[in-house]
C-alpha positions as CSV (number, residue, x, y, z in Angstrom):
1,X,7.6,-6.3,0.2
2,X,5.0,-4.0,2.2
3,X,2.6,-2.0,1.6
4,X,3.3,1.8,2.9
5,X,0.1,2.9,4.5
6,X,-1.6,6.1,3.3
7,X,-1.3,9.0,5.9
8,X,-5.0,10.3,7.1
9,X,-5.2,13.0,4.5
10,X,-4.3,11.4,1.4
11,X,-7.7,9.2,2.1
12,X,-10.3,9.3,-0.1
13,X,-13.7,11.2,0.6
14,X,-15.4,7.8,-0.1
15,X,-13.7,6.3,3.3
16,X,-13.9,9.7,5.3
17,X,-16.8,7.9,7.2
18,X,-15.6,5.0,7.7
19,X,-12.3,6.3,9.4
20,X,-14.7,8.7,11.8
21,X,-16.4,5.6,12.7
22,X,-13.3,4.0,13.4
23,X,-11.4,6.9,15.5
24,X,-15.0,6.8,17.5
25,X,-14.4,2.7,18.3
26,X,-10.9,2.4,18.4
27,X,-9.3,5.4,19.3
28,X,-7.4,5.6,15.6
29,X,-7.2,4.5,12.1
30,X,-5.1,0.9,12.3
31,X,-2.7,0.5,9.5
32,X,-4.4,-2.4,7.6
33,X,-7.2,0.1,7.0
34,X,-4.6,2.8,5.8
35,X,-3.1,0.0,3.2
36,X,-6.9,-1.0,2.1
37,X,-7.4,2.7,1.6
38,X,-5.5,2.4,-1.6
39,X,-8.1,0.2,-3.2
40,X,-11.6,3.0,-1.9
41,X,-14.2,1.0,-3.7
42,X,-12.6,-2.4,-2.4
43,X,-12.6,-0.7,1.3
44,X,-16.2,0.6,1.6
45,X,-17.9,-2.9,0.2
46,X,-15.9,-5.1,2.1
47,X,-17.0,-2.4,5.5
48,X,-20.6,-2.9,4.1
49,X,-20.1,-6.5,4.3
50,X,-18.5,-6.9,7.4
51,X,-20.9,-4.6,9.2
52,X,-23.9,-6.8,7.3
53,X,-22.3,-10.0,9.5
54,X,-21.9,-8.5,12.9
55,X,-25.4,-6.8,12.5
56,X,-26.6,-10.4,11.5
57,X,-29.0,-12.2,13.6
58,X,-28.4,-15.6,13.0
59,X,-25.6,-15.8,15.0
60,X,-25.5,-15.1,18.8
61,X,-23.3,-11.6,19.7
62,X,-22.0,-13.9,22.3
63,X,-20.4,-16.7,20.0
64,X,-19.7,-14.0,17.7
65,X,-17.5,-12.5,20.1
66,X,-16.0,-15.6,21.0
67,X,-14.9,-16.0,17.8
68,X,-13.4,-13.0,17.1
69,X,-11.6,-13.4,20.8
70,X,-10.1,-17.0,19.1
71,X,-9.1,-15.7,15.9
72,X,-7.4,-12.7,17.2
73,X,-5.7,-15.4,19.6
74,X,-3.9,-17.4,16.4
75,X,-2.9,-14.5,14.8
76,X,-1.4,-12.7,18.1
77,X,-3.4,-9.6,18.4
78,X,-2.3,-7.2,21.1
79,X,-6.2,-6.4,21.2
C-alpha cells in the first residue's frame, strides 16, 4: 500500500516555508515531503532537527557530505 502524496496546494501553511526553501535548493517539492505533509507537526520538527544536524559543528561538512553521498549510494538515489 502507498501513500498518495498531497498536491502543492492542499499543504498546510505550517510547511509553506519549508517547501519555498525546498523549490529554492532543489528545483521542486520531492514526493517523500508531499507524503510527510500529511502529518504538518511531524514535518516541521523533524526539518528543525535535521537542519539542527547539518548546521552542527561537530562534524566536518566534508565527512558529512561523504556520508550523505554513501547513503544515497545503498538506497539508489538518482541524486
Amino acid at each position: 500500500m502507498r501513500i498518495e502524496p498531497l498536491e502543492e496546494n492542499q499543504i498546510s501553511w505550517m510547511l509553506k516555508p519549508l517547501t519555498w526553501m525546498m523549490k529554492r535548493k532543489v528545483g521542486k517539492v520531492l514526493n517523500p515531503y508531499k507524503a510527510w505533509a500529511y502529518r504538518p507537526g511531524i514535518t516541521f520538527l523533524m526539518s528543525m532537527y535535521q537542519q539542527s544536524i547539518e548546521s552542527s559543528k561537530v562534524t566536518p561538512p566534508a565527512l558529512k557530505r561523504m556520508v550523505c553521498l554513501r547513503a544515497a549510494q545503498m538506497i539508489g538515489c538518482v541524486f
